[in-house]
KEDREN-588662 format. One record per residue: residue in three letters; chain; x, y, z of N, C-alpha, C in turn. Coordinates in steps of 0.05 Angstrom, whole numbers, always signed. Layout:
KEDREN-588662
r residuo:ALA | cadena:A | n.px:X | n.py:Y | n.pz:Z | ca.px:X | ca.py:Y | ca.pz:Z | c.px:X | c.py:Y | c.pz:Z
...
end
This chain:
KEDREN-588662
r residuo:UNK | cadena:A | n.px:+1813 | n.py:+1841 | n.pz:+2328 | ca.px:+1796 | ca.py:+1848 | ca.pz:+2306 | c.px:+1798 | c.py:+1878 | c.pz:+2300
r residuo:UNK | cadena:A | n.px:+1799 | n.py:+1887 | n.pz:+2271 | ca.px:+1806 | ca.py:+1910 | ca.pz:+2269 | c.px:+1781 | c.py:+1927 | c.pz:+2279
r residuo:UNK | cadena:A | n.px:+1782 | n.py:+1952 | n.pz:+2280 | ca.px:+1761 | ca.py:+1966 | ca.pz:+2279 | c.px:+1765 | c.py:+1994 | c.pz:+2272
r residuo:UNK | cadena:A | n.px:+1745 | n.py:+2001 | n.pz:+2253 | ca.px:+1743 | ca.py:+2021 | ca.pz:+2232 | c.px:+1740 | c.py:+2049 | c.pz:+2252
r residuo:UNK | cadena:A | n.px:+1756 | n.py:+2073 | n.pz:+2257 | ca.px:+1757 | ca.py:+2097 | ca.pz:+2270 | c.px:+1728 | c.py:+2102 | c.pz:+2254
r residuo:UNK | cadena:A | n.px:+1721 | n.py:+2124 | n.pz:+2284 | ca.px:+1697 | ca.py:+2147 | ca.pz:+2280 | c.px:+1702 | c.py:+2171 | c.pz:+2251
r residuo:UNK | cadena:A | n.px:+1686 | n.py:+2164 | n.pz:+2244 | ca.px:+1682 | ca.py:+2192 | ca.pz:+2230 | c.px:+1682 | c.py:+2217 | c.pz:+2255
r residuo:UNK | cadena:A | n.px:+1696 | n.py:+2239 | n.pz:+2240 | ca.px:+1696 | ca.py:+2265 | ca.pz:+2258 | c.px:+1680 | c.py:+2296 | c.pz:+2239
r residuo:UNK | cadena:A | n.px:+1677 | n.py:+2308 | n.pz:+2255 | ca.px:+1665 | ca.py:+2338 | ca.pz:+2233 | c.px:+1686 | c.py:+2351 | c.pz:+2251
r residuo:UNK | cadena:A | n.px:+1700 | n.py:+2369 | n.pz:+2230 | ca.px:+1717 | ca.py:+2384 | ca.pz:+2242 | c.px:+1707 | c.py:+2406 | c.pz:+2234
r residuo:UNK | cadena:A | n.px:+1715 | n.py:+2429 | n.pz:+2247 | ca.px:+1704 | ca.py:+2451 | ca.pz:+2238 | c.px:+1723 | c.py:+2480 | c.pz:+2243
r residuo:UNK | cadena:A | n.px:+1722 | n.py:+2498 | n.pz:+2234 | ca.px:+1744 | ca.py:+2526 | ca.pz:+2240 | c.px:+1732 | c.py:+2535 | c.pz:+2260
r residuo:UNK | cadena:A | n.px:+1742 | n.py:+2548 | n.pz:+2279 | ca.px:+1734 | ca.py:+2571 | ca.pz:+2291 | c.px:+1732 | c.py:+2601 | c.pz:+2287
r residuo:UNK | cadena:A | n.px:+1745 | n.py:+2602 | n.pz:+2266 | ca.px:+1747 | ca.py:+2629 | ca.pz:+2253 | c.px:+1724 | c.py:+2636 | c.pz:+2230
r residuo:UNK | cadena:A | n.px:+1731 | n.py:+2624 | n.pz:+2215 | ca.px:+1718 | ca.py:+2627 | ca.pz:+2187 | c.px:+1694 | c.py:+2610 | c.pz:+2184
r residuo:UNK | cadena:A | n.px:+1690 | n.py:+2586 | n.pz:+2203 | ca.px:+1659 | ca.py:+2575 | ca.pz:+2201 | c.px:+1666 | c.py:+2546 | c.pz:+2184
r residuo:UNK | cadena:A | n.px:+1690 | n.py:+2538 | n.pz:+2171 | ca.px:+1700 | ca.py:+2520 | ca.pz:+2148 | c.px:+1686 | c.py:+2492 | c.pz:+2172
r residuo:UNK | cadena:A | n.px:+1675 | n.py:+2477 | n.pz:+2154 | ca.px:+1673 | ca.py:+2451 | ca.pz:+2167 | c.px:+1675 | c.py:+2433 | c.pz:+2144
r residuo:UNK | cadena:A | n.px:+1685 | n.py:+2410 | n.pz:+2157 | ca.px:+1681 | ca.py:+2377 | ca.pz:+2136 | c.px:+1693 | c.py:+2359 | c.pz:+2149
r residuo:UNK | cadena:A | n.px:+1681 | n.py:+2328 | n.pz:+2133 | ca.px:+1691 | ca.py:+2313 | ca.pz:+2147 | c.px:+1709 | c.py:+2295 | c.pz:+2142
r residuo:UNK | cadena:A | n.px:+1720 | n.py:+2286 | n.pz:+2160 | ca.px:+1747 | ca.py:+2268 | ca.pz:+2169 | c.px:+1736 | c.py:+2246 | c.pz:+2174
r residuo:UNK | cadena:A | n.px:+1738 | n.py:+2229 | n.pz:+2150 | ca.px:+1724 | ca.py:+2190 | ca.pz:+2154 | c.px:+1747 | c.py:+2176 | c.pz:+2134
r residuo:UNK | cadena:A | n.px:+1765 | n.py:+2165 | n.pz:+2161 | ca.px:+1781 | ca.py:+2146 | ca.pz:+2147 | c.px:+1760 | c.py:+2126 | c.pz:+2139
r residuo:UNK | cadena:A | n.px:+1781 | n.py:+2110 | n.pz:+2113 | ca.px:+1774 | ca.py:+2099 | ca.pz:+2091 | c.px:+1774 | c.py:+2068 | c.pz:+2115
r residuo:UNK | cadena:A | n.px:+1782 | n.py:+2057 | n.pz:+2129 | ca.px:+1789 | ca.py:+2028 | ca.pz:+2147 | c.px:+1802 | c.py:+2043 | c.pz:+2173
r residuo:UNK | cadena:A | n.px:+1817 | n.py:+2010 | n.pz:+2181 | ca.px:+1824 | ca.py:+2018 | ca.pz:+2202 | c.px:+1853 | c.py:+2020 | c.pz:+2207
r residuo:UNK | cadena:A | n.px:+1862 | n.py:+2025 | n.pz:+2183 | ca.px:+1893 | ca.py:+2028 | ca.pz:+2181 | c.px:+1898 | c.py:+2060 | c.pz:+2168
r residuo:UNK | cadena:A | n.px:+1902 | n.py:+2082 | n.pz:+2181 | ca.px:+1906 | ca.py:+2109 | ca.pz:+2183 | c.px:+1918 | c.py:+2119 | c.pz:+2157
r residuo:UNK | cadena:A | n.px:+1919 | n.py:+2129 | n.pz:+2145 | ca.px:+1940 | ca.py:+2139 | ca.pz:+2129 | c.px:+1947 | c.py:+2165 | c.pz:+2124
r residuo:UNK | cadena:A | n.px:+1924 | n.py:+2182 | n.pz:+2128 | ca.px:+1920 | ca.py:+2213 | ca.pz:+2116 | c.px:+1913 | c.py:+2221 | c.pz:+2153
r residuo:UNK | cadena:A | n.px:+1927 | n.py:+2236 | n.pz:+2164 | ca.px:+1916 | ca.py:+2242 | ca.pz:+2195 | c.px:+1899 | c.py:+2272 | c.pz:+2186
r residuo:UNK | cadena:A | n.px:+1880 | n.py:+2279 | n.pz:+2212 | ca.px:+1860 | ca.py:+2293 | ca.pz:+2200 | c.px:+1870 | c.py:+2317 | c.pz:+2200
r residuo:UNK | cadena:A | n.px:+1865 | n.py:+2345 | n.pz:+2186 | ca.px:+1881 | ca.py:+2371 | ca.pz:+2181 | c.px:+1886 | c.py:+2374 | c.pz:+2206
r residuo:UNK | cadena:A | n.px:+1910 | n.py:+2396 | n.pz:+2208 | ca.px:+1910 | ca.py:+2411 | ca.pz:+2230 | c.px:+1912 | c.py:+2439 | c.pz:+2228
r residuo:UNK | cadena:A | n.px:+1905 | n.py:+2449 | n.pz:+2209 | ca.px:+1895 | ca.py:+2475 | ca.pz:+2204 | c.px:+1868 | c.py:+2471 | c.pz:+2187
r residuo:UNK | cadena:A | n.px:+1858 | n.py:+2498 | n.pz:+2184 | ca.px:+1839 | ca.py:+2506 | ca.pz:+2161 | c.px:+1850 | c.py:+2511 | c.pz:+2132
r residuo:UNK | cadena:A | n.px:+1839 | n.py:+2496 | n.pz:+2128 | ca.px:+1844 | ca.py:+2491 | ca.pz:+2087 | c.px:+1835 | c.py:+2514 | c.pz:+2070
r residuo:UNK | cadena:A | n.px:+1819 | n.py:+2536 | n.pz:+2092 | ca.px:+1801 | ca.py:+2562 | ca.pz:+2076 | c.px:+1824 | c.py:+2583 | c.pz:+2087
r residuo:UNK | cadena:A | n.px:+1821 | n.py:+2583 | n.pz:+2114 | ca.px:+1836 | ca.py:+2611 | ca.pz:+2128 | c.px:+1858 | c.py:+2613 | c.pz:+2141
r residuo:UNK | cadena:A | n.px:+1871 | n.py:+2581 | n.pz:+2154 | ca.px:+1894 | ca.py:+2584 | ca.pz:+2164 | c.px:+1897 | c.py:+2574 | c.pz:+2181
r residuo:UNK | cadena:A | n.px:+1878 | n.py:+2581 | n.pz:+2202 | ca.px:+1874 | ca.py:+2582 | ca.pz:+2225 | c.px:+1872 | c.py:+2550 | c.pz:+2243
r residuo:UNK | cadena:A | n.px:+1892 | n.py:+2552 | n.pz:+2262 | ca.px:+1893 | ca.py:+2523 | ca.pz:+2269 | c.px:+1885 | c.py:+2511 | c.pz:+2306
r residuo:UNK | cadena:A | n.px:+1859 | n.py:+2536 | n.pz:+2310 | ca.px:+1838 | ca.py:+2522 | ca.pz:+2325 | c.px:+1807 | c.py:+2518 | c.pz:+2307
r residuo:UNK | cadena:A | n.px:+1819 | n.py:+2485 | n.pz:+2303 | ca.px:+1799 | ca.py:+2465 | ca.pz:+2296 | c.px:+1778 | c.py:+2458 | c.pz:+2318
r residuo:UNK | cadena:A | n.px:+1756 | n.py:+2452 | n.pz:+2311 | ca.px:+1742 | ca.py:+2439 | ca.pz:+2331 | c.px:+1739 | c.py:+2407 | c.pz:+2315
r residuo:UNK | cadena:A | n.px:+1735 | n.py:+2383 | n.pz:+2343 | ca.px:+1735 | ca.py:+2358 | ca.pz:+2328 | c.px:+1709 | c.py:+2344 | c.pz:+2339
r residuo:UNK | cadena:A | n.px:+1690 | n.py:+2343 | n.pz:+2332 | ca.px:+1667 | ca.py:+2320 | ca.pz:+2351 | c.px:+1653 | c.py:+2293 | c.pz:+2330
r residuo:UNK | cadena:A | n.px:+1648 | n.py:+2273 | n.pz:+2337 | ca.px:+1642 | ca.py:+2253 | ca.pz:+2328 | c.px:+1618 | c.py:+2272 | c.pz:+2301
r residuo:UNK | cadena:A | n.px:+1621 | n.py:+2255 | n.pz:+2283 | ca.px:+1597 | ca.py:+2266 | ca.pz:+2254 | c.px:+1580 | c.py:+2248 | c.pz:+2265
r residuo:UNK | cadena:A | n.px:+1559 | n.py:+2256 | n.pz:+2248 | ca.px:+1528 | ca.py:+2241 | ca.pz:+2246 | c.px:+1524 | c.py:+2223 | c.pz:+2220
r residuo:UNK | cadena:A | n.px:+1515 | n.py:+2208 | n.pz:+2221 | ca.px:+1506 | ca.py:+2188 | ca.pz:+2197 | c.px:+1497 | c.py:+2206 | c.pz:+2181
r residuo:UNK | cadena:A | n.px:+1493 | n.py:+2228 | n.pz:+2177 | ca.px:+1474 | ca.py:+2247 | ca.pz:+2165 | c.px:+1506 | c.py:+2258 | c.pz:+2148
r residuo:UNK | cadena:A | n.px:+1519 | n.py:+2266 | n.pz:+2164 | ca.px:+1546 | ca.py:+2281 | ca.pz:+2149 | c.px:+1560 | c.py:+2254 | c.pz:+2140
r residuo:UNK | cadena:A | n.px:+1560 | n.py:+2236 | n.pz:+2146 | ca.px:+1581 | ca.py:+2221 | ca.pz:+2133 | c.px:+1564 | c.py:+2225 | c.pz:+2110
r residuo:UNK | cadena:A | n.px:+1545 | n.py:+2212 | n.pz:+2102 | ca.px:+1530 | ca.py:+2206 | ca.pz:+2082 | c.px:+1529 | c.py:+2230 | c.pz:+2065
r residuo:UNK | cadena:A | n.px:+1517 | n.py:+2248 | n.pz:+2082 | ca.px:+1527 | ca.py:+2274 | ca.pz:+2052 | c.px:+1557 | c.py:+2288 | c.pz:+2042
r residuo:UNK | cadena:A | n.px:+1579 | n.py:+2270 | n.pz:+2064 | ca.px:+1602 | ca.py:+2274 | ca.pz:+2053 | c.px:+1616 | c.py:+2252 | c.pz:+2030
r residuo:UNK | cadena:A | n.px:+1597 | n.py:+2239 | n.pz:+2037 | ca.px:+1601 | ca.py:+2210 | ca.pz:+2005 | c.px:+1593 | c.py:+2226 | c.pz:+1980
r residuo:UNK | cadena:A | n.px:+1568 | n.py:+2233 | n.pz:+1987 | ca.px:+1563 | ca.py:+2235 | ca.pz:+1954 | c.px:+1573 | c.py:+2268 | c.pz:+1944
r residuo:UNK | cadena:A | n.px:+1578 | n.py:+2285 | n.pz:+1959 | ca.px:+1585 | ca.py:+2313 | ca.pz:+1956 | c.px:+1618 | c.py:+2302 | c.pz:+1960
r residuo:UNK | cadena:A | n.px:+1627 | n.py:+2289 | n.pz:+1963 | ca.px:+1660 | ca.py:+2286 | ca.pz:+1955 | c.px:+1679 | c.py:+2316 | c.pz:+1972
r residuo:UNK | cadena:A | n.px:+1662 | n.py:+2315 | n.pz:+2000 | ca.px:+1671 | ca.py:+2339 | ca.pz:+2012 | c.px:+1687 | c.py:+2330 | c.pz:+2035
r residuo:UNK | cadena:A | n.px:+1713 | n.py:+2325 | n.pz:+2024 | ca.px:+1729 | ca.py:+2312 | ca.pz:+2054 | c.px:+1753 | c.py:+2327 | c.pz:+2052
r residuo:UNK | cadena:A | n.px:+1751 | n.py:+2333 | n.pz:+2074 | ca.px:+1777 | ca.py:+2359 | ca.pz:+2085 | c.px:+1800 | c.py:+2352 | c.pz:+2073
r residuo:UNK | cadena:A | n.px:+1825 | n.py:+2365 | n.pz:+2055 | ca.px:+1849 | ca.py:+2349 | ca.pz:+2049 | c.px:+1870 | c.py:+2363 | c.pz:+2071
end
C-alpha cells in the first residue's frame, strides 16, 4: 500500500529562509532543495512540519522550488 512521505520544514542556516517540502503522493518527483533559494547556502536544516505549516503552506502557495 502506498504511502504518502512526511511533509518537512526546511530551513537555512544562514539567512533564516524556511518552507515547506510536501510531496504531492507517494511517488517523488521534485526531491527537496539542496541549497537556499534566498542565499546559497547549502546547510539546510530538515525536521518533520506541523499541520499548522502544511496548511499555511497550501493556501500561501509557499513551497520551496
Amino acid at each position: 500500500m502506498p504511502i504518502k512521505p512526511m511533509a518537512r520544514k526546511i530551513s537555512c542556516t544562514q539567512c533564516r529562509w524556511s518552507g515547506i517540502y510536501a510531496p504531492p503522493g507517494d511517488a517523488v518527483f521534485e526531491a527537496p532543495p539542496t541549497q537556499c533559494p534566498k542565499c546559497g547556502c547549502e546547510q539546510l536544516k530538515h525536521k518533520p512540519a506541523s499541520k499548522v505549516d502544511e496548511l499555511v503552506s497550501k493556501f500561501t502557495g509557499q513551497l520551496p522550488s
